[in-house]
C-alpha positions in Angstrom: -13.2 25.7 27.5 -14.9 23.6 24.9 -13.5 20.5 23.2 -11.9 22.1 20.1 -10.1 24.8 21.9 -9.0 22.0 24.7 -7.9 19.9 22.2 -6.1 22.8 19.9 -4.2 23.4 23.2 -3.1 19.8 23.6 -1.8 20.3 20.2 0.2 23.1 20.6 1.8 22.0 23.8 2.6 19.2 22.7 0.9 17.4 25.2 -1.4 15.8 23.0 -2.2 11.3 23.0 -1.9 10.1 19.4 -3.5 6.5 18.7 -2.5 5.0 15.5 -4.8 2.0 14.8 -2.9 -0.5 12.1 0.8 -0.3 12.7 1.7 -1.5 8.8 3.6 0.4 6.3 1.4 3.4 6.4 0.5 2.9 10.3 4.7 2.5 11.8 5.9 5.4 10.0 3.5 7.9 10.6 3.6 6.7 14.6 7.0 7.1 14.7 7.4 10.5 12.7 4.5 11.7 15.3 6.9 10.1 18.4 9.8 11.9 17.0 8.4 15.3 17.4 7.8 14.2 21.0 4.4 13.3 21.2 2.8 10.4 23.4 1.9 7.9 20.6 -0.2 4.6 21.1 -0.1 1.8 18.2 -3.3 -0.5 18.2 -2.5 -3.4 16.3 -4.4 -6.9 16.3 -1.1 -8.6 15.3 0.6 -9.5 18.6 4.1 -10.4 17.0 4.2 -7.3 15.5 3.2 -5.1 19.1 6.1 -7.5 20.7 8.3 -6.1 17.8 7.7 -2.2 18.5 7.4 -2.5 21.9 11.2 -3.7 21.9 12.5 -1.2 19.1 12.4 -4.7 17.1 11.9 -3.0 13.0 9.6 -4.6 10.4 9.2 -2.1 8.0 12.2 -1.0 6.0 11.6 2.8 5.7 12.4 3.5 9.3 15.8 3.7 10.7 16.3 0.7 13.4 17.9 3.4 15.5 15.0 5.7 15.6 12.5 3.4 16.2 14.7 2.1 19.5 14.9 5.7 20.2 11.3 6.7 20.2 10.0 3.3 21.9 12.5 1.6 23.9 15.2 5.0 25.1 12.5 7.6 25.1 9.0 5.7 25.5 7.3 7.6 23.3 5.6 4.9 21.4 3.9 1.7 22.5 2.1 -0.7 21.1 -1.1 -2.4 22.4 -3.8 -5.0 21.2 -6.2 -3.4 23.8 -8.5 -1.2 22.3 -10.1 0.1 25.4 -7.0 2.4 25.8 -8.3 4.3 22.9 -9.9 6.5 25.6 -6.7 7.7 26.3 -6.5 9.4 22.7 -7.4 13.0 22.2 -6.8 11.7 18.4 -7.3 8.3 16.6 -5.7 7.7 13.1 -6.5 5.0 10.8 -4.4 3.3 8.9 -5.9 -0.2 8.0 -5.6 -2.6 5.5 -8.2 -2.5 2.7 -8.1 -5.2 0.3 -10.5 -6.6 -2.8 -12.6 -9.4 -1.7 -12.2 -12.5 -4.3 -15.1 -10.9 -6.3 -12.8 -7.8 -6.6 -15.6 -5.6 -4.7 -14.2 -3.7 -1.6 -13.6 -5.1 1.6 -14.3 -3.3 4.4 -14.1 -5.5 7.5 -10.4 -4.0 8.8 -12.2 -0.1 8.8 -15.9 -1.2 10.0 -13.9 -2.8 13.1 -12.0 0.2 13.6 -15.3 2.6 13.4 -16.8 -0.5 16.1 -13.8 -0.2 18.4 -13.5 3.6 18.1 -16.9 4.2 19.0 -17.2 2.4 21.8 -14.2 3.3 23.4 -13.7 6.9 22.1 -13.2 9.9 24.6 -15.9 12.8 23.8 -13.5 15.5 21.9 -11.4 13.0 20.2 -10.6 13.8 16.2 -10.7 10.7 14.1 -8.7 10.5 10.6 -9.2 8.0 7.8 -5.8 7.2 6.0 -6.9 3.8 4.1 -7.5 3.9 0.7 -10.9 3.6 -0.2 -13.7 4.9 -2.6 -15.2 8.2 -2.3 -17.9 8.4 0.3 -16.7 6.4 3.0 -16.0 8.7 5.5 -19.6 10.5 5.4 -21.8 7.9 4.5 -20.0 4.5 5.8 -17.7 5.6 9.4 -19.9 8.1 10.3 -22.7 6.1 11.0 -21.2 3.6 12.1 -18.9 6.1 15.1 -22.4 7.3 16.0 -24.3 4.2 16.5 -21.2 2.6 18.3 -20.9 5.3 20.8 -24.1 4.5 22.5 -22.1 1.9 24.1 -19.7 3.6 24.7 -19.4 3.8 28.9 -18.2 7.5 28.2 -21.4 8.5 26.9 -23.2 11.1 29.6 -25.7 11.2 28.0 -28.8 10.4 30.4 -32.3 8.3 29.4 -35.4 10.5 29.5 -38.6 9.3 31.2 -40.2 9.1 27.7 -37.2 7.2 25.9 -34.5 4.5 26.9 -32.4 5.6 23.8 -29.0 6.9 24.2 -27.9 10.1 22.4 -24.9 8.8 20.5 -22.0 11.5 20.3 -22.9 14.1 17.8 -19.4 14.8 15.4 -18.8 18.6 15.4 -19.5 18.1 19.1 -17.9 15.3 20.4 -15.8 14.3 17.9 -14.7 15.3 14.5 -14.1 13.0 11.2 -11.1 13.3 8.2 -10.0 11.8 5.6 -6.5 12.1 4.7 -5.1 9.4 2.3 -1.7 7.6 2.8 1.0 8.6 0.4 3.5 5.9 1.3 6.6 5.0 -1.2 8.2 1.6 -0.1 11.8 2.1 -0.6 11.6 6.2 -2.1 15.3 7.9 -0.9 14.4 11.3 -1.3 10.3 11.1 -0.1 9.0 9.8 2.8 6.3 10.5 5.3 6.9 13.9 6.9 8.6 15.3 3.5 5.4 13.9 1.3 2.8 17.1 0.8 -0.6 15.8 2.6 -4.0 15.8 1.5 -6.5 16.6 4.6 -10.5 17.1 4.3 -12.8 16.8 6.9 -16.7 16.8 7.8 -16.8 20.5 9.3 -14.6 23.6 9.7 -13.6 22.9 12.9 -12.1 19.3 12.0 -10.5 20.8 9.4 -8.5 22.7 12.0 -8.2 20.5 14.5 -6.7 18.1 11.3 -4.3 20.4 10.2 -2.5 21.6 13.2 -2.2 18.3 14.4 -0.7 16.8 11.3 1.7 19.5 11.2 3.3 17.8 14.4 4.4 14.8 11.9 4.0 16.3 8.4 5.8 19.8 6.8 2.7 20.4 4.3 -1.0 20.1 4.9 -3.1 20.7 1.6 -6.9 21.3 2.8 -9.3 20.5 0.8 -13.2 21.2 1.2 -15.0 17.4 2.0 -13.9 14.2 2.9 -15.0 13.0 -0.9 -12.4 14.8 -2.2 -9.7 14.4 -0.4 -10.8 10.3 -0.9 -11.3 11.0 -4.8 -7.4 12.4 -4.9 -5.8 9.2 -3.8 -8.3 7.7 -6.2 -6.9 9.9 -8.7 -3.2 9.6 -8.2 -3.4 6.2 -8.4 -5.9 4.9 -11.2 -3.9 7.9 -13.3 -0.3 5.3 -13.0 -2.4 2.5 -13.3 -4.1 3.9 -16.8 -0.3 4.9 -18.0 1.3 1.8 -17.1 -1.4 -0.7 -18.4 -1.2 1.6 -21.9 2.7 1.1 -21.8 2.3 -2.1 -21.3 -0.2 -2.6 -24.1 2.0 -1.2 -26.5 5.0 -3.2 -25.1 3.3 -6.3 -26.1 2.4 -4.9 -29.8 5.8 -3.7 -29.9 7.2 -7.0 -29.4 5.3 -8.8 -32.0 6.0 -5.9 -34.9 9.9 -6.1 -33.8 10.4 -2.5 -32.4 12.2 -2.2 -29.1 9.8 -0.3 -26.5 12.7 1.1 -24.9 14.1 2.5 -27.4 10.3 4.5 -28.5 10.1 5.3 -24.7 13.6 6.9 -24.4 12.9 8.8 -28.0 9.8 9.8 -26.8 11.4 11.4 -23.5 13.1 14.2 -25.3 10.2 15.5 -26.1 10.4 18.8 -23.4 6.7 19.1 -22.5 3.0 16.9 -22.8 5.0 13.7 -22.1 5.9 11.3 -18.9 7.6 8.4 -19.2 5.9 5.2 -18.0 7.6 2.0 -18.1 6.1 -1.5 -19.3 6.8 -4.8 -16.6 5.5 -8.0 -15.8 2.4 -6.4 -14.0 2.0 -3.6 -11.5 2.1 -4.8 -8.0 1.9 -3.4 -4.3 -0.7 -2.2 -2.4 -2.5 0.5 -4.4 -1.9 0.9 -7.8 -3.5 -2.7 -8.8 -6.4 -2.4 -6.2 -7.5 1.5 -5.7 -9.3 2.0 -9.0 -11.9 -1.3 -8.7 -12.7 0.8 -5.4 -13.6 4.1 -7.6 -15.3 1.3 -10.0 -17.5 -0.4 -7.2 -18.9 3.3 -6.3 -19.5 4.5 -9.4 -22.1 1.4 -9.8 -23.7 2.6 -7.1 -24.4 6.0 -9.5 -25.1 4.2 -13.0 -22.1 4.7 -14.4 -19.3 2.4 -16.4 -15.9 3.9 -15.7 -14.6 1.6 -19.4 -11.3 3.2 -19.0 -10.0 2.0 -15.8 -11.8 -1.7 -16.2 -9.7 -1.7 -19.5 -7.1 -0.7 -17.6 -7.2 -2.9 -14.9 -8.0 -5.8 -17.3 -4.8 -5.3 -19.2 -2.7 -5.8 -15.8 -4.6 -8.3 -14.5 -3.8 -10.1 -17.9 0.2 -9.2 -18.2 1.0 -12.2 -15.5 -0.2 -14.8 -18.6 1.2 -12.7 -21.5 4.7 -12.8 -18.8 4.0 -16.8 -18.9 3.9 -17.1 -22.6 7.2 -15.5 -23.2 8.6 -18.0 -20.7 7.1 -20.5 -22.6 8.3 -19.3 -26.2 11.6 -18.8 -24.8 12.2 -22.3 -23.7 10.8 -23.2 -27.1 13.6 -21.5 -28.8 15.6 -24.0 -27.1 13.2 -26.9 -28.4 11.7 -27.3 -24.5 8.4 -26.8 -22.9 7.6 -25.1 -19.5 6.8 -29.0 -18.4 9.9 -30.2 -16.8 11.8 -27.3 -17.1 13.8 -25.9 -14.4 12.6 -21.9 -14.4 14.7 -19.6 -11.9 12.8 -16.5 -11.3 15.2 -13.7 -10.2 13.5 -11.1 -7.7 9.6 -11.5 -6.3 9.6 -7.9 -4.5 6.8 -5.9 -6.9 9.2 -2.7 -7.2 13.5 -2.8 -6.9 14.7 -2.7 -3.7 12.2 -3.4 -1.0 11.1 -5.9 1.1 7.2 -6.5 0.4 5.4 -9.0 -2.2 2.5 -7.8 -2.0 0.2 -7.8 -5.3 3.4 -8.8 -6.8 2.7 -10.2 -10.6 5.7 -12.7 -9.9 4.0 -14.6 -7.8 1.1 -15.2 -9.9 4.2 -16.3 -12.5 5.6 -18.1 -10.8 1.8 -19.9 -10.0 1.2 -20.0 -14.1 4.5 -21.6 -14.6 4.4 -24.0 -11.7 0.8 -25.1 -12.6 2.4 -26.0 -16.4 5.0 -28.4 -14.6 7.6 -26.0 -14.5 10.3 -26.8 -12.0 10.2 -23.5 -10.0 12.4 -21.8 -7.6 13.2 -17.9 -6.9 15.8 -15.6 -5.7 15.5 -12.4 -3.8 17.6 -11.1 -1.6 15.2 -9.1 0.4 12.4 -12.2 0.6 13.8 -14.9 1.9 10.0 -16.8 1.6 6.5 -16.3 -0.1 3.4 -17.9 -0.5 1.7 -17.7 -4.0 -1.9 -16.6 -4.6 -2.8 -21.1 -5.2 -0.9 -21.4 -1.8 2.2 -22.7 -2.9 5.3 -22.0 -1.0 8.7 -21.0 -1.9 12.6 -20.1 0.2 15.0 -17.6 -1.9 17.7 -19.7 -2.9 20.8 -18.6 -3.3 22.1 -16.7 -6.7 25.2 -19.1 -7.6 27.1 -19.9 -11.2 25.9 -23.4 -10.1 22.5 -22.8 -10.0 22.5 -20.1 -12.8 23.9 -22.9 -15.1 21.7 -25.8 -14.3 18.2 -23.4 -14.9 17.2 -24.0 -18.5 15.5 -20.6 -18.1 16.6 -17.2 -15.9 13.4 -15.2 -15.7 14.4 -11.3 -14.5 11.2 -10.2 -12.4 12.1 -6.9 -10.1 15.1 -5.3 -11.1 17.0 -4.9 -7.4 19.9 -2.8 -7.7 22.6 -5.2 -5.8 21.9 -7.9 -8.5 25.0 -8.8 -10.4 23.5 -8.8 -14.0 26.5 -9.4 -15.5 27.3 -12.3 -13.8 23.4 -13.7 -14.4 24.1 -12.8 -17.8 27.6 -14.7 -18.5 26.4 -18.0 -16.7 22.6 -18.1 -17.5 21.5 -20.5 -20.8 18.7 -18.6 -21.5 17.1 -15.2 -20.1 13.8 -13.8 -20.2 14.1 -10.3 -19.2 11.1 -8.6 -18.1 12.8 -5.2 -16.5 15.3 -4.4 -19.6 18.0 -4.9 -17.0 19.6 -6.5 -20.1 20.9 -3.9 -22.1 22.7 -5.7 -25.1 21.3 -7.3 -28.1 21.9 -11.1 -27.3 20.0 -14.3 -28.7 19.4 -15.8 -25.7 17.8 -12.6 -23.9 14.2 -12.7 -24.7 12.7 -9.4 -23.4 9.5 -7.9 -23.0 
């Protein structure tokens, strides 16, 4: 029996070993969803206080049930976590689910997946299937991890391959032979009620047929729809897609929002005309920035490629210029606000109410509060935050900040309330009734009120 047919057997018994390498947002729910339907899952992670964590059903990421990840790691042992990347020959399939940030030059790193590739190669079993889930511009599975696998694998102590008499170079593991190669990008929504991982529709391409199949059934194990679609590129251009398309929508809204404001026309108000319109319209909504994970930082990965072909992609580097530049525009309405009151931002003491980049969830990340808060600190404002879901940050300059708790007392002695993430368990009527002055940058403020400056 080959390695496909080995491996679709695995699969269908259910006997099949899962690695996981990253055990983040994307990583942790897909490992548990995959321990759930009762398969042997290994998490590689590089961040021991987070393997400590899931190896004692201790939960980090707010999408998963505390119960169910007790269940599937500590009750049932179905999940464990490791830092030991030699155990990834114990994978019939390795998933990876990595962080890939923009270097300071906003160019793509790729340190966390070329270390993945290094580590997988070396330390792969032949007939293992490897999946890409990191976001990252169109190409990189073929023409980046491939290589990479390959050359790796002549390390690799699993390699049988044997040195001719007329060559001391190893054969490397040939994929469509020895292993196979997907890309399948993440389609996480921190803090979405009604979709999450196994209910979210998933995008699968691979570098043969055979991948392809070997992809599909074994996603099926975590995931109730697997959309196959014909190359690697594709599937990588889709994530691309999804997510320079809110990016291009919001930074528009956004735009407008600003114009709006200085012609004395309420966006909200166009927006919520403009939605009764029954077809050839979506609603976008303008805010302080877009934040998180992908919106802000997918499309300078589509732009850094298309370089690479000699061509200027104008619309998304407007696009992502107009975001990058909302955080300052954010800082001047601050600023104007205060002067209503005959202050400056120097010496004022500016309360900033939620740092989370979307309502109700527990992550910062890309958040355009922070670089606020930064702008406003920088000025000589007298900074402090509350959110009840981050109880610290650190700021893009390094600066540190606790949440502090949301009193009439504190409320009252900021000369300025600035409304940054509109969390659903905050009391805007009582932030309303005690608060001097409020710069609302979420319309969480419905009522026309002098002291309400909005977006």
């Amino acid at each position: 029996m080959n390695y496909k047919d080995q491996l679709l057997q695995k699969i269908t018994s259910r006997n099949v070993v899962v690695g996981i390498i990253g055990l983040g947002y994307v990583g942790l729910p897909l490992a548990v969803n995959f321990a759930e339907a009762g398969v042997k899952v290994i998490g590689f992670e590089k961040n021991q206080d987070k393997v400590d964590k899931v190896n004692k059903g201790s939960n980090y990421i707010g999408d998963i049930r505390d119960a169910v990840l007790r269940e599937v790691t500590v009750d049932k042992l179905k999940l464990e976590a490791t830092t030991d990347v030699s155990r990834m020959k114990e994978c019939d399939a390795l998933i990876i689910a990595v962080p890939t940030p923009l270097d300071k030059f906003r160019k793509p790193d790729m340190s966390y997946i070329e270390s993945a590739c290094i580590d997988i190669g070396q330390n792969m079993k032949p007939g293992t299937f490897i999946s890409l889930e990191s976001t990252t511009y169109p190409t990189t599975t073929e023409d980046f991890m491939l290589p990479l696998i390959k050359e790796y694998s002549k390390k690799n102590p699993q390699n049988k391959s044997s040195v001719t008499s007329h060559s001391s170079l190893v054969t490397p593991f040939e994929e469509g032979q020895d292993f196979w190669l997907a890309y399948s990008p993440e389609r996480v929504d921190p803090g979405n009620k009604n979709f999450h991982t196994r209910n979210t529709p998933k995008v699968l391409g691979a570098t043969s047929q055979d991948g392809l199949e070997i992809g599909e059934a074994l996603y099926l194990i975590a995931i109730d729809s697997i959309h196959k679609v014909s190359s690697p590129r594709i599937a990588e251009m889709v994530k691309i897609l999804e997510n320079t398309y809110r990016l291009v929508n919001i930074s528009l809204i956004n735009e407008l929002a600003l114009l709006s404001g200085k012609m004395d026309i309420n966006i909200w108000e166009v927006i919520e005309a403009a939605k009764t319109k029954p077809f050839g319209f979506q609603a976008f909504y303008p805010g302080p920035g877009i934040g998180g994970h992908c919106i802000p930082l997918d499309p300078f990965y589509l732009e850094y490629i298309a370089k690479k072909y000699q061509f200027d992609l104008s619309m998304i580097h407007a696009a992502g210029h107009i975001n990058m530049r909302m955080p300052h525009y954010m800082y001047i309405k601050i600023a104007t606000a205060l002067n209503s009151q005959k202050k400056s931002v120097n010496g004022s003491k500016i309360l900033f109410i939620g740092v989370a980049y979307k309502p109700d969830i527990n992550d910062e990340r890309e958040s355009p509060a922070l670089e606020i808060m930064d702008i406003t600190a920088h000025k000589g404002g007298e900074v402090n935050y509350h959110d009840p879901y981050i109880p610290s940050v650190r700021t893009g300059e390094g600066r540190e900040f606790s949440s502090i708790e949301l009193t009439e007392e504190l409320l009252k002695s900021s000369d300025v309330v600035v409304l940054t993430t509109n969390h659903k368990v905050l009391d805007i009527d009582f932030i309303q009734q005690n608060s001097r002055l409020v710069v609302d940058l979420r319309n969480m403020i419905a009522d026309k009120n002098e002291n309400v400056f909005k977006l």
